[in-house]
ZAPA-246200 format. One record per residue (C-alpha): residue in one letter; chain; x, y, z. Coordinates in steps of 0.1 Angstrom, whole numbers. Layout:
BEGIN
- type/mol/u/v/w
- A/A/X/Y/Z
...
This chain:
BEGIN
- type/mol/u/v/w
- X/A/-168/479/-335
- X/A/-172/466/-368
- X/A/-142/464/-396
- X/A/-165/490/-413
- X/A/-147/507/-389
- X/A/-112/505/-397
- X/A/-110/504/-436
- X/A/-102/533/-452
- X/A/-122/546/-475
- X/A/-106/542/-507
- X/A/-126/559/-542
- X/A/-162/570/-539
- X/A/-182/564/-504
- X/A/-206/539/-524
- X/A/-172/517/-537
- X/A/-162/518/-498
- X/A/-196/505/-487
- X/A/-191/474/-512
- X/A/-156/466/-500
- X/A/-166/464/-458
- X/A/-202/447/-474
- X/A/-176/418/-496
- X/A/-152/417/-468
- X/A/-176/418/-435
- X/A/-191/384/-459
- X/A/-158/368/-464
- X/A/-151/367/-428
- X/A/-187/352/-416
- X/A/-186/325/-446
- X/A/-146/321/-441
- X/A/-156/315/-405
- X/A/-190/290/-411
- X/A/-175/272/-444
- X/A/-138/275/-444
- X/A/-118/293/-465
- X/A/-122/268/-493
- X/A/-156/256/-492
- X/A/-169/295/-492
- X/A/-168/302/-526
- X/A/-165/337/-541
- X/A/-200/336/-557
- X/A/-216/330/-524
- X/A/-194/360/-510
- X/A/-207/381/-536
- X/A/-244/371/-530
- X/A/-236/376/-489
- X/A/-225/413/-499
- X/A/-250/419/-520
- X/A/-227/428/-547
- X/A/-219/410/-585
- X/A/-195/386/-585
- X/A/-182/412/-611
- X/A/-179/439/-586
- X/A/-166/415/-563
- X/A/-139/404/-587
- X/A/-132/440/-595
- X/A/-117/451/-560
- X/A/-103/417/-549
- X/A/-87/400/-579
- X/A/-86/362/-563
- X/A/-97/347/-530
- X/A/-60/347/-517
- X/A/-62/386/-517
- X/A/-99/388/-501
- X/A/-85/362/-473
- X/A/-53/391/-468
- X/A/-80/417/-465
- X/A/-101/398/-444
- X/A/-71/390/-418
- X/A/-60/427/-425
- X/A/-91/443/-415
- X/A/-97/417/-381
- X/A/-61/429/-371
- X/A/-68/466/-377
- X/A/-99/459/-350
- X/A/-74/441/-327
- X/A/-55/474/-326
- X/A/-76/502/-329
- X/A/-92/489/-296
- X/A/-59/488/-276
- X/A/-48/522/-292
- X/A/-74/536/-276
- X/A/-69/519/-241
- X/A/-25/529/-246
- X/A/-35/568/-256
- X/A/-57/571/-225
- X/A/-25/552/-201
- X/A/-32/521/-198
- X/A/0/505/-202
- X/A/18/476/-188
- X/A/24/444/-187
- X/A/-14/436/-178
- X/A/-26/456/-205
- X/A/0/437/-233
- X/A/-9/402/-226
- X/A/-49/411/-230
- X/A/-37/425/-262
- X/A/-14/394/-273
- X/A/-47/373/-258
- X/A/-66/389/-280
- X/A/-46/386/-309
- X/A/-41/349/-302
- X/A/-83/341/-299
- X/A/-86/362/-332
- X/A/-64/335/-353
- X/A/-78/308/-333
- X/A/-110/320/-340
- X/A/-95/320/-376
- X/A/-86/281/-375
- X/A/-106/270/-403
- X/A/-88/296/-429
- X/A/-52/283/-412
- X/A/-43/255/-439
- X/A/-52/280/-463
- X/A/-34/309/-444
- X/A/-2/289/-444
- X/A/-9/283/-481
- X/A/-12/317/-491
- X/A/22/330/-469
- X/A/39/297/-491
- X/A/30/324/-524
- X/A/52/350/-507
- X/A/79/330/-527
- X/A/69/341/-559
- X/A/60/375/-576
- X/A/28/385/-588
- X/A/-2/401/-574
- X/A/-8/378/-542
- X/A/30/386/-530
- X/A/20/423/-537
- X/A/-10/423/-511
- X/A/8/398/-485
- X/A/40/424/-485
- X/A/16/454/-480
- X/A/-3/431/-453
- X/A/33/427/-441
- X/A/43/462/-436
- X/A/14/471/-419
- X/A/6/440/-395
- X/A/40/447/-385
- X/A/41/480/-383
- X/A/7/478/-360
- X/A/26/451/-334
- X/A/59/471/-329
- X/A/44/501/-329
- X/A/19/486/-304
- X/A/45/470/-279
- X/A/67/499/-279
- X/A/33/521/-266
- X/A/26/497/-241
- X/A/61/487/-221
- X/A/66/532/-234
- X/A/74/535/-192
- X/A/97/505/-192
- X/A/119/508/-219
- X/A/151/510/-197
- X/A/139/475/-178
- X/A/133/455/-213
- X/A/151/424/-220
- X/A/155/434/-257
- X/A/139/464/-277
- X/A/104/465/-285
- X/A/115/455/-327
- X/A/129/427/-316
- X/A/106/414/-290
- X/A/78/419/-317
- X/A/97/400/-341
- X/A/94/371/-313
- X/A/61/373/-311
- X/A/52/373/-346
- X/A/73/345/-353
- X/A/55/325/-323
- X/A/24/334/-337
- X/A/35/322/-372
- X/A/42/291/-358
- X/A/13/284/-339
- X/A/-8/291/-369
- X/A/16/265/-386
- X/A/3/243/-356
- X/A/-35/250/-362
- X/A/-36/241/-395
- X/A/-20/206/-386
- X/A/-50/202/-359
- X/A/-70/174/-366
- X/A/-88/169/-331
- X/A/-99/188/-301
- X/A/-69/172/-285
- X/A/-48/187/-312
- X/A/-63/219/-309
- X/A/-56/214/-268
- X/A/-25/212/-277
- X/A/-21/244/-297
- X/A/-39/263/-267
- X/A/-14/250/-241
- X/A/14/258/-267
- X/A/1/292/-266
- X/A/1/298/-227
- X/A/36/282/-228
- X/A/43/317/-251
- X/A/23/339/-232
- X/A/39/331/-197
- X/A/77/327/-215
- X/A/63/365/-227
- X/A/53/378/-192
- X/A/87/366/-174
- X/A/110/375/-200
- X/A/96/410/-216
- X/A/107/434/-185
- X/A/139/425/-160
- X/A/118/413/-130
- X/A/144/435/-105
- X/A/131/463/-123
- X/A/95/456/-129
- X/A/66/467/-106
- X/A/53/433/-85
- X/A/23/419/-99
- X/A/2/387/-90
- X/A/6/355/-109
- X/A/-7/355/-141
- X/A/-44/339/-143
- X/A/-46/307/-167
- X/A/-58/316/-196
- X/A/-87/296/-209
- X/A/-89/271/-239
């Protein structure tokens, strides 16, 4: 599935094309070059498009990077939606969904000094703080929305209501991105990874009351 995918269109068809086209390149050259050494005249010449196009539906590079995180969490939860409207719910089916959240900002690492960067402009008003609050509403719209579908048959056996257990999470996740961009080695990076499986195992005993919850197998490791 490609973020093509999950954008909506917004205008004409052929301005919708251009946007997944300068977006689809921003994340390859985010992910090759890092966020600051991809410039936007080589995303414009990646999406086929004019840097004047290019300038005219993302107004700075902060906004493309919002878009570009947007769109990868949009793919994130348009896959589980589909596995949560056909029943697959549960404890199992969360932590593949918070695994998969956690290797798509890993996968992110290079952008995550500019990441925390850009949520420092949150503090001020102007465009950027525009596009991170929208980016805002809806990434955590798409998490407690998402969390609530998946414990829906075990909302009585929660140790605190879905809102709050997303707010957790997204706070974790925060910080662990706060740890990325501090990386400087694989050791560091270790580090962040067995940070992480710290979370996700606090997450698997805490999330549902074990006297109420259905007996499972211990939780696999999950890899670096």
């Amino acid at each position: 599935m490609g973020i093509k995918d999950n954008l909506p269109l917004a205008g004409s068809d052929r301005a919708a094309r251009s946007i997944h086209r300068i977006i689809e390149a921003a994340a390859r050259l985010f992910g090759k070059e890092g966020y600051q050494g991809a410039s936007m005249t080589q995303v414009a010449a990646a999406a086929g498009v004019s840097k004047g196009l290019l300038h005219y539906h993302f107004r700075s590079k902060e906004h493309l990077l919002i878009e570009a995180q947007r769109a990868t969490f949009r793919q994130i939860h348009a896959r589980f939606d589909d596995r949560f409207q056909q029943g697959d719910l549960g404890m199992d089916t969360a932590l593949e969904a918070l695994d998969a959240l956690w290797q798509a900002l890993y996968d992110m690492r290079q952008w995550s000094p500019f990441m925390v960067e850009t949520l420092s402009l949150a503090t001020q008003d102007g465009p950027v703080r525009e596009h991170l609050d929208e980016f805002y509403e809806e990434s955590n719209a798409l998490l407690d929305g998402a969390i609530a579908q998946v414990f829906a048959e075990h909302l009585s056996a929660m140790t605190i209501p879905p809102k709050r257990l997303a707010a957790v999470v997204r706070t974790a996740l925060h910080g662990l991105v706060v740890e990325l961009s501090q990386a400087r080695s694989e050791a560091d990076r270790a580090r962040v990874q067995q940070t992480y499986r710290d979370l996700r195992r606090i997450f698997e005993q805490i999330a549902i009351r074990e006297s109420q919850a259905e007996p499972r197998p211990p939780s696999p490791e999950v890899s670096p």
